[in-house]
C-alpha positions in Angstrom: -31.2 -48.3 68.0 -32.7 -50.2 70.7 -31.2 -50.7 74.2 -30.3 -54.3 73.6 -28.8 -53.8 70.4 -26.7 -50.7 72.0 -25.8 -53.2 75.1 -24.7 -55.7 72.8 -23.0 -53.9 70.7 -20.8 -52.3 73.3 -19.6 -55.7 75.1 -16.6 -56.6 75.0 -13.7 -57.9 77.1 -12.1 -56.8 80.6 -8.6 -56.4 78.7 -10.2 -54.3 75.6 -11.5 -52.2 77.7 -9.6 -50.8 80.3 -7.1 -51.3 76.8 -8.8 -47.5 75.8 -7.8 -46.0 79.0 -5.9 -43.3 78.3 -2.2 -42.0 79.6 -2.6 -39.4 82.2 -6.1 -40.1 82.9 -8.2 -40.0 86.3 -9.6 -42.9 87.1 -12.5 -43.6 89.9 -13.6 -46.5 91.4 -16.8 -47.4 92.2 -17.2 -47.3 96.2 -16.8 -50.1 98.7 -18.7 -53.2 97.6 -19.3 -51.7 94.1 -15.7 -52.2 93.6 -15.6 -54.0 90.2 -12.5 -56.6 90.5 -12.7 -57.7 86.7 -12.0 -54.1 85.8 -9.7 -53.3 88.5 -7.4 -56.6 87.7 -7.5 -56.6 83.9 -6.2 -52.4 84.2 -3.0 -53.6 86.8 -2.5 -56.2 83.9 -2.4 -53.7 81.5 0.1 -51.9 83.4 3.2 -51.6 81.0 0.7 -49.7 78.4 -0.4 -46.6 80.7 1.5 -43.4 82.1 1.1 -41.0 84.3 -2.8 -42.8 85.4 -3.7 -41.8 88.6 -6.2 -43.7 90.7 -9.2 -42.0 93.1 -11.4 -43.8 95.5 -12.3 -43.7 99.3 -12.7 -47.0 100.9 -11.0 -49.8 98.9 -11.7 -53.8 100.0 -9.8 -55.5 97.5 -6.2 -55.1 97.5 -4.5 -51.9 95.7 -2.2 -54.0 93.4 -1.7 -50.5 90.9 0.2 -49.3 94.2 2.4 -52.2 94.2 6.6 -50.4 94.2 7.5 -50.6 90.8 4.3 -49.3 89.2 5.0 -45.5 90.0 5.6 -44.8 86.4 2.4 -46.4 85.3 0.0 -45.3 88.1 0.0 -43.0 91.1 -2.8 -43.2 94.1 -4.7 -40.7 95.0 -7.6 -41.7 97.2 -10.0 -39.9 99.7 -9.8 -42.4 102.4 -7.0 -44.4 103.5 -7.4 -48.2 104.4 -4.9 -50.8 105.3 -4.6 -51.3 101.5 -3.0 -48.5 100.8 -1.7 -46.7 104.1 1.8 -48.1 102.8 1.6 -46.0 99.9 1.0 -43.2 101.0 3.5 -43.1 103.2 5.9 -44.0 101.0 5.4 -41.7 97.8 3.7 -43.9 95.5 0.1 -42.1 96.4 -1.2 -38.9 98.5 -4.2 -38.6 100.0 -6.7 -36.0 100.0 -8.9 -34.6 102.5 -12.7 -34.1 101.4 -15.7 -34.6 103.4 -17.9 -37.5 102.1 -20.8 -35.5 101.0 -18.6 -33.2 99.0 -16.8 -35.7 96.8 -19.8 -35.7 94.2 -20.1 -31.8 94.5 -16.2 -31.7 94.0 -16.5 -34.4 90.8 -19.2 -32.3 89.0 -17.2 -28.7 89.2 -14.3 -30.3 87.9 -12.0 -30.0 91.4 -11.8 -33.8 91.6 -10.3 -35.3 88.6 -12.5 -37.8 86.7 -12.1 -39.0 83.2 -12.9 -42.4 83.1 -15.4 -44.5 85.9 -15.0 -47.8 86.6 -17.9 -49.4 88.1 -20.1 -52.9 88.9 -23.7 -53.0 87.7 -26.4 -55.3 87.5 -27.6 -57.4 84.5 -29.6 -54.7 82.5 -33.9 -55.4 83.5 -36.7 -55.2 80.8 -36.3 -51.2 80.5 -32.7 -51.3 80.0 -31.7 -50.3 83.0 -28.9 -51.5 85.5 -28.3 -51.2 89.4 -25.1 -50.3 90.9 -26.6 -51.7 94.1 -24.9 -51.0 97.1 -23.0 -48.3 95.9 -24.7 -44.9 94.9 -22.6 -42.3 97.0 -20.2 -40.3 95.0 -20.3 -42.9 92.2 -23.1 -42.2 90.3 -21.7 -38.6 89.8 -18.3 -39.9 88.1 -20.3 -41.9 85.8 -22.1 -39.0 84.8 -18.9 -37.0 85.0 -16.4 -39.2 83.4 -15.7 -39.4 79.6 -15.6 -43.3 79.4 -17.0 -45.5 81.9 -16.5 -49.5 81.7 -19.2 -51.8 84.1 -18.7 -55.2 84.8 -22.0 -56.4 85.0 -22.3 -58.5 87.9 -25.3 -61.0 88.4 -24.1 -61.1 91.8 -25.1 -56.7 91.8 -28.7 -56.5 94.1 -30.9 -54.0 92.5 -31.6 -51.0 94.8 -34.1 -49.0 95.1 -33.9 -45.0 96.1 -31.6 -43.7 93.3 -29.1 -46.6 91.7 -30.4 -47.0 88.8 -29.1 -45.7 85.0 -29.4 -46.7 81.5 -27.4 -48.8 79.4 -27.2 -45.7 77.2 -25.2 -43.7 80.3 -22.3 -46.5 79.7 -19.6 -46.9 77.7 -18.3 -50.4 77.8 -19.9 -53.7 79.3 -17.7 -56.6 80.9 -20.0 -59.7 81.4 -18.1 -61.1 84.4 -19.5 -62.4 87.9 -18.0 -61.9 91.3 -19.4 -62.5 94.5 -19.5 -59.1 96.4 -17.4 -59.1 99.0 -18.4 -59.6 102.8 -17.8 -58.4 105.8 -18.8 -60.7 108.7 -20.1 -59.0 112.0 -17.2 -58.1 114.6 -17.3 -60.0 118.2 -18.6 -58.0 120.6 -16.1 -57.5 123.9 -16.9 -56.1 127.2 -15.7 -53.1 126.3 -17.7 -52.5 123.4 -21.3 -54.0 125.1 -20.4 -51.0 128.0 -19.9 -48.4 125.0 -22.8 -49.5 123.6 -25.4 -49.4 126.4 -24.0 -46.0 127.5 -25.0 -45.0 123.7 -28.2 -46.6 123.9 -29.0 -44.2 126.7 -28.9 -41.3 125.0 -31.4 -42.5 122.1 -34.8 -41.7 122.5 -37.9 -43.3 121.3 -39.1 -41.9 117.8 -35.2 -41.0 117.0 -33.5 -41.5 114.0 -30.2 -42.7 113.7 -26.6 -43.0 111.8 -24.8 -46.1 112.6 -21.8 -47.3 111.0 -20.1 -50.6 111.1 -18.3 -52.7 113.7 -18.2 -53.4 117.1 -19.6 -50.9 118.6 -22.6 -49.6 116.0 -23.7 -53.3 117.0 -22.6 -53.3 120.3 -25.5 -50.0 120.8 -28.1 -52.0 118.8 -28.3 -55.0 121.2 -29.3 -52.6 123.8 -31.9 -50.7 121.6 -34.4 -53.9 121.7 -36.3 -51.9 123.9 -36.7 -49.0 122.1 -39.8 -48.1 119.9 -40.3 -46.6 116.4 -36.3 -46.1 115.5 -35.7 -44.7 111.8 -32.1 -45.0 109.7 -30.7 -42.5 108.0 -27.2 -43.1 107.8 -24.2 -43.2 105.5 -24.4 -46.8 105.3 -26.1 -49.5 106.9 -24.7 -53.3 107.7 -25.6 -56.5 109.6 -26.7 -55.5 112.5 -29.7 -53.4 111.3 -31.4 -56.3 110.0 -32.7 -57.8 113.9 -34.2 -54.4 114.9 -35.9 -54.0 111.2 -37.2 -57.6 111.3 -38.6 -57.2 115.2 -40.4 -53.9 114.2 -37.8 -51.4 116.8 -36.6 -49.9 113.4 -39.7 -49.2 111.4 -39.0 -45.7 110.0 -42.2 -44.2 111.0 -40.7 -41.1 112.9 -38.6 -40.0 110.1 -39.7 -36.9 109.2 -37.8 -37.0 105.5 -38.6 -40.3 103.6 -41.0 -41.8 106.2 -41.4 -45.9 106.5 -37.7 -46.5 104.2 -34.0 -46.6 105.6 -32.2 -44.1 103.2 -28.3 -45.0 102.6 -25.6 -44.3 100.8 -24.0 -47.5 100.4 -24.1 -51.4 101.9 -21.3 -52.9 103.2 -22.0 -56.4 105.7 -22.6 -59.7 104.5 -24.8 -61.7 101.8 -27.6 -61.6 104.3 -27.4 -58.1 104.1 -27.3 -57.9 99.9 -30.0 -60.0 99.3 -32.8 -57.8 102.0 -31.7 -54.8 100.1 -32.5 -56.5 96.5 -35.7 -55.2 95.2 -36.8 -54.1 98.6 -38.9 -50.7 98.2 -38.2 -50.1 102.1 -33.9 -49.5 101.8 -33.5 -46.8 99.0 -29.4 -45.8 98.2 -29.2 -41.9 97.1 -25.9 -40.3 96.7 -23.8 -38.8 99.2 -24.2 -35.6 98.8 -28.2 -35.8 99.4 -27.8 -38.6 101.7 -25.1 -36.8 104.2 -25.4 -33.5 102.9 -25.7 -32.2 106.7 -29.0 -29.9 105.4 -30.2 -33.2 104.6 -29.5 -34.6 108.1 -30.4 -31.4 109.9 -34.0 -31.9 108.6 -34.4 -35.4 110.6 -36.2 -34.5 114.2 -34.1 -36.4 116.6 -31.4 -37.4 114.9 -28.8 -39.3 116.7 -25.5 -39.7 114.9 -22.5 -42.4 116.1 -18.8 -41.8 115.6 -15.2 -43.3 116.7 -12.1 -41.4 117.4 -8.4 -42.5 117.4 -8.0 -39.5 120.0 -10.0 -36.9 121.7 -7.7 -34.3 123.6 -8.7 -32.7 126.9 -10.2 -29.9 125.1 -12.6 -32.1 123.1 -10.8 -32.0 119.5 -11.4 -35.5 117.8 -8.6 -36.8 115.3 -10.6 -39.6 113.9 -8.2 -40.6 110.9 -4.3 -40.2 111.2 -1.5 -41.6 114.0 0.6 -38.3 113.6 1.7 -37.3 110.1 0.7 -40.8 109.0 -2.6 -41.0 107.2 -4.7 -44.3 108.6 -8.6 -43.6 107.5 -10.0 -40.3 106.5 -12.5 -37.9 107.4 -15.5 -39.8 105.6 -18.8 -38.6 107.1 -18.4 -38.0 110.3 -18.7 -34.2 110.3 -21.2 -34.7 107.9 -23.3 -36.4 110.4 -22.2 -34.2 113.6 -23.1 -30.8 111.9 -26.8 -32.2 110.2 -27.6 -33.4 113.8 -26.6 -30.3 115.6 -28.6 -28.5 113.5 -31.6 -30.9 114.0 -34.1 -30.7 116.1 -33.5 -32.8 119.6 -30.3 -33.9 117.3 -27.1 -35.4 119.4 -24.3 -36.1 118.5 -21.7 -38.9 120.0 -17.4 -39.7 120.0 -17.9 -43.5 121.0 -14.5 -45.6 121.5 -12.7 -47.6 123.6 -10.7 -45.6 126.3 -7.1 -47.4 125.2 -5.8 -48.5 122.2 -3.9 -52.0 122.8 -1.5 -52.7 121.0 0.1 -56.1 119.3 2.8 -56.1 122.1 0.1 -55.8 125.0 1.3 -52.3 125.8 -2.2 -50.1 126.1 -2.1 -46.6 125.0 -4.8 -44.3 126.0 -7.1 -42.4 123.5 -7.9 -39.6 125.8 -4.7 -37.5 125.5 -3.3 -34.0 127.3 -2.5 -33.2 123.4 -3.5 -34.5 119.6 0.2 -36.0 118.6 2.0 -34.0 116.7 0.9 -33.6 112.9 -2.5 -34.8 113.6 -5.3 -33.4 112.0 -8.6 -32.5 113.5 -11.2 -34.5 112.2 -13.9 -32.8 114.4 -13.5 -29.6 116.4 -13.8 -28.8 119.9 -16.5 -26.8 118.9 -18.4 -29.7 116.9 -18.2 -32.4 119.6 -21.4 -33.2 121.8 -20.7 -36.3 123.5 -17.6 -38.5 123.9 -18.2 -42.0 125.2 -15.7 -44.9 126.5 -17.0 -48.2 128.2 -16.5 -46.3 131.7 -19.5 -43.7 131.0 -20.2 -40.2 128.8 -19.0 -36.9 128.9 -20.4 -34.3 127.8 -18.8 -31.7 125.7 -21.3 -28.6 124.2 -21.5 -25.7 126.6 -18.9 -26.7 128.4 -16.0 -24.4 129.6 -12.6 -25.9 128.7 -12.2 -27.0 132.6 -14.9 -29.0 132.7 -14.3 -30.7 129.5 -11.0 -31.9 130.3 -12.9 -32.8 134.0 -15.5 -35.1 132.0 -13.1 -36.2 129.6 -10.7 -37.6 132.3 -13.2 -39.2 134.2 -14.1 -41.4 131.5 -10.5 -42.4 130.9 -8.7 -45.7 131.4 -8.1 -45.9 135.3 -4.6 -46.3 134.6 -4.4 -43.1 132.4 -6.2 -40.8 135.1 -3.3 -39.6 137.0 -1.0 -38.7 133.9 -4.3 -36.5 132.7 -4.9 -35.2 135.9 -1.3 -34.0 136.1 -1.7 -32.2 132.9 -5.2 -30.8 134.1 -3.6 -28.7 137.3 -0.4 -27.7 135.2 -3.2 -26.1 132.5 -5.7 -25.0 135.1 -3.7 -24.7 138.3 -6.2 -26.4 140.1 -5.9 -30.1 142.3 -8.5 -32.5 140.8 
């Protein structure tokens, strides 16, 4: 049999087939943009027919309607990053969340520790070969395909063809759902003054010839408006968005430095806007591999100068990031981040940088700062104390490795919010019985 009598053969609708889901079974969803809605709507439809189905992904963009209260019996959530989608919950009972570093989950899939029996997934239209895309979404979902017993694509016109590793066979799928959805977008945040201080402070600490993670937000583009200047840049990051595109185009990002994959930005996954999409289609000089090559922190640790970028929700005045949970309550997840800070300690000329605003303000004005005395109770360390290189806020860097615990918290609080100085100096003469 042919490829395009095997594709043909094995079309069929959304509802028949998430209909041969089974009771019990562990279903993964595609990462991020690669979400396929058609799949993921037609199954919460088919509710009242499943039992006991429980649901895996990291991040999430479309809403997490099998989580709604009322479907407990039907499906339970059990994702490896937490957004807004589905922080309720978790914190209610209807899900739990499990802690995994990013460039584990595929390692974790393949020995079985992760549960995955079926893959749900967003492809593009098969080429002349018989092969399909998933696009902007490689990371841990290529494994679950290969993993899974049944995997359903919605084949999605709308699915750029990647380069690097995305593609599979018709052959590797079960089930093909002809439906088209436009990808969803994520237009670029506006930049404050706090997050154009971060950023240059960041931009000082990147030298010519590095190469660099970024992620997305204010602040990833906030340090890219003050890397114009810079020469030969390379990417090797988790995921790319937006804001990479100006520094490719000028020439400041050309990959030439790189000392793994030379002259091509090498990503897990796209998330940004239609801009972003349609460079990546085709485009030999973006290639998407999966996770656990991409942040594998071996893989990282091989990349001369690599320069990695992070947030925090908290750093305490010993230097211990909690980058995902307020207290016992599960906001994010760990993600890559350690991924990123081990590889580039390990690399040579490698830094690694904590980069956040020095408050948090909240909807009722009232500012809270993110340099604390102590993590709040039931917080998890993301990073450790022992991990951390630099920590920056819009008021200047600290630095953190080979620094004594004294002058740690002395760094740490002189970055701080103004108003939160005298609180953490308080704390710093009760711990270390000396006046700052």
């Amino acid at each position: 049999m042919g490829w395009k009598e095997y594709y043909e053969g094995h079309k069929m609708s959304a509802a028949e087939a998430v209909g041969r889901i089974e009771n019990g079974s562990h279903v993964v969803l595609a990462h991020c943009v690669g979400e396929p809605p058609a799949l993921i709507g037609a199954m919460v439809e088919n509710a009242d027919s499943y039992e006991g189905v429980v649901i895996h992904h990291m991040v999430r963009i479309g809403p997490v309607d099998y989580a709604t209260p009322g479907l407990e019996r039907h499906f339970r959530i059990e994702p490896w990053f937490s957004g807004a989608n589905a922080r309720a919950a978790i914190a209610e009972g209807r899900g739990d969340f499990a802690p995994v570093f990013f460039h584990e989950v595929p390692i974790l899939i393949r020995a079985g520790r992760l549960g995955c029996d079926v893959c749900l997934v967003s492809v593009s239209p098969p080429d002349g070969s018989g092969y399909v895309s998933t696009g902007v979404s490689v990371d841990y979902t290529h494994q679950a395909i290969r993993t899974a017993r049944y995997v359903v694509a919605q084949v999605n016109p709308r699915m750029p063809r990647t380069m690097g590793g995305s593609f599979l066979h018709v052959t590797d799928i079960d089930a093909f759902v002809e439906a088209e959805s436009e990808l969803p977008e994520i237009a670029p945040p506006k930049i404050t003054e706090v997050e154009s201080a971060i950023g240059e402070h960041c931009a000082d600490l990147i030298d010519d010839g590095s190469t660099l993670q970024l992620g997305i937000g204010a602040i990833p583009d906030a340090v890219m408006l003050f890397l114009k200047n810079k020469k030969d840049l390379g990417i090797h990051s988790e995921m790319i968005a937006d804001g990479t595109l100006e520094l490719y185009n000028s020439g400041v990002i050309n990959n030439s430095m790189k000392s793994e994959n030379k002259g091509r930005m090498t990503v897990t996954f796209l998330m940004g806007t239609r801009a972003l999409y349609d460079f990546a289609h085709d485009n030999p000089a973006v290639e998407v591999r999966p996770v656990d090559y991409v942040n594998h922190p071996i893989t990282v640790s091989r990349q001369h100068k690599m320069v990695c970028i992070n947030s925090a929700m908290q750093v305490d005045l010993m230097g211990q990031v909690n980058a995902e949970a307020i207290g016992f309550r599960q906001f994010s997840g760990v993600g890559g981040q350690v991924d990123f800070v081990r590889g580039a300690a390990m690399a040579d000329g490698g830094k690694s940088v904590i980069a956040m605003p020095s408050v948090t303000v909240k909807k009722d004005g009232v500012t809270i700062s993110k340099i604390v005395p102590l993590l709040d109770t039931g917080a998890p360390v993301t990073t450790s104390r022992c991990d951390v290189d630099y920590v920056v806020t819009e008021y200047g860097i600290a630095e953190m490795k080979g620094k004594s615990l004294r002058q740690r918290a002395k760094n740490l609080i002189q970055i701080a919010h103004p108003g939160s100085r005298d609180e953490l100096k308080d704390e710093f003469e009760k711990r270390f019985n000396e006046k700052l």
